[in-house]
C-alpha positions in Angstrom: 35.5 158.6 81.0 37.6 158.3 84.0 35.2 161.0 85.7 32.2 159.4 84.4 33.6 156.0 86.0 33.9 157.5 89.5 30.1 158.3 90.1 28.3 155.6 92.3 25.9 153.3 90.4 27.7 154.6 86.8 27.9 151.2 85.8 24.8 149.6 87.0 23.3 152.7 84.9 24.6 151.7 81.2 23.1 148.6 82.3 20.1 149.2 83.9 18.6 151.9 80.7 20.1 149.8 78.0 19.9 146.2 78.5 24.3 146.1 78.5 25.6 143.9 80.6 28.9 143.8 79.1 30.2 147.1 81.0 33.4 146.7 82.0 34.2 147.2 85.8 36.8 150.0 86.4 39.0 147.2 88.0 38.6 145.6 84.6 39.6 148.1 82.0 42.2 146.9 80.3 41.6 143.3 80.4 39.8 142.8 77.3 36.7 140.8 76.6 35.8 138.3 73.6 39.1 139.3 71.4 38.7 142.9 72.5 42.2 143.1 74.5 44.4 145.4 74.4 46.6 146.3 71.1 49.1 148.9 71.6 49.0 149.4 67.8 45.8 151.2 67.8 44.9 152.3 71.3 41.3 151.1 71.9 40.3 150.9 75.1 37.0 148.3 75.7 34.3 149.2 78.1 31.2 147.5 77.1 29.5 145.0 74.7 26.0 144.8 73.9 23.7 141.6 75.6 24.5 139.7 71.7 28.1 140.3 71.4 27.8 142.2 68.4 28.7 145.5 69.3 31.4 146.2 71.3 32.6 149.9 72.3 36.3 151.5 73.4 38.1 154.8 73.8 40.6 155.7 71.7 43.9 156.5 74.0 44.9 159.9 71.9 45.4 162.3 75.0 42.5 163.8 74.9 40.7 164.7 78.6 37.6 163.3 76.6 38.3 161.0 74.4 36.3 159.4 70.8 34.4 156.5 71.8 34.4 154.1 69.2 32.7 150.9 67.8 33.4 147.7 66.3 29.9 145.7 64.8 30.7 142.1 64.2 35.4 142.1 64.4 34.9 144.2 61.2 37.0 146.9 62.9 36.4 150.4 64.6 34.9 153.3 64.2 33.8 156.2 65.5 30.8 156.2 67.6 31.1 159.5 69.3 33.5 162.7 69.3 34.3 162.4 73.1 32.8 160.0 75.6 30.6 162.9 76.8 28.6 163.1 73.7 29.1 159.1 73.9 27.2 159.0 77.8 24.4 162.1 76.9 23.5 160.2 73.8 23.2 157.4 75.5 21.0 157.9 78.0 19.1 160.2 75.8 17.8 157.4 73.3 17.5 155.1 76.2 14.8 158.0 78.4 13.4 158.6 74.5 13.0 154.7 73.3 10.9 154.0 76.9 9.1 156.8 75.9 8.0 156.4 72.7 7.7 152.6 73.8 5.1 153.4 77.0 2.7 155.4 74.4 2.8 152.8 72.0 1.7 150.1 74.5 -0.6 152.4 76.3 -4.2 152.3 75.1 
């Protein structure tokens, strides 16, 4: 994640493909958002929220170089989203390039 948050623009991209301005600024991690801070009991991490508030998404803190990304739909507690926040990023993006995609054919005539 840390690696992924020191690219230029790696913000401004979750937000750019998938409508998500919730992203949490590196200077911000850590600070929580909407009920999201930080519990030392279970480790989550917050880094972004969808444009409703519905979603929101974390890290777990385990040690791991590449940590689960995990989600929590409506405060009904986290899951997992992802095995590592690499899967987490390449999914990502991939349904965002394969949603404009599929949405430019179907409003192409």
């Amino acid at each position: 994640m840390f690696e992924y948050y020191s690219l230029n623009d790696a913000i401004d991209l979750l937000r750019k493909y998938n409508n998500q301005p919730g992203v949490v600024a590196i200077h911000q991690l850590g600070k929580g958002s909407e009920g999201f801070e930080w519990n030392d009991d279970v480790k989550i991490l917050y880094f972004m929220s969808e444009n409703q508030g519905v979603c929101h998404w974390g890290i777990r803190l385990d040690g791991r170089d590449d940590p689960e990304v995990v989600v929590n739909v409506d405060k009904k507690g986290w899951t997992i989203a992802a095995r590592s926040f690499t899967d987490f990023i390449h999914a990502w993006f991939f349904d965002a390039f394969a949603f404009q995609r599929r949405a430019s054919f179907v409003t192409k005539k």
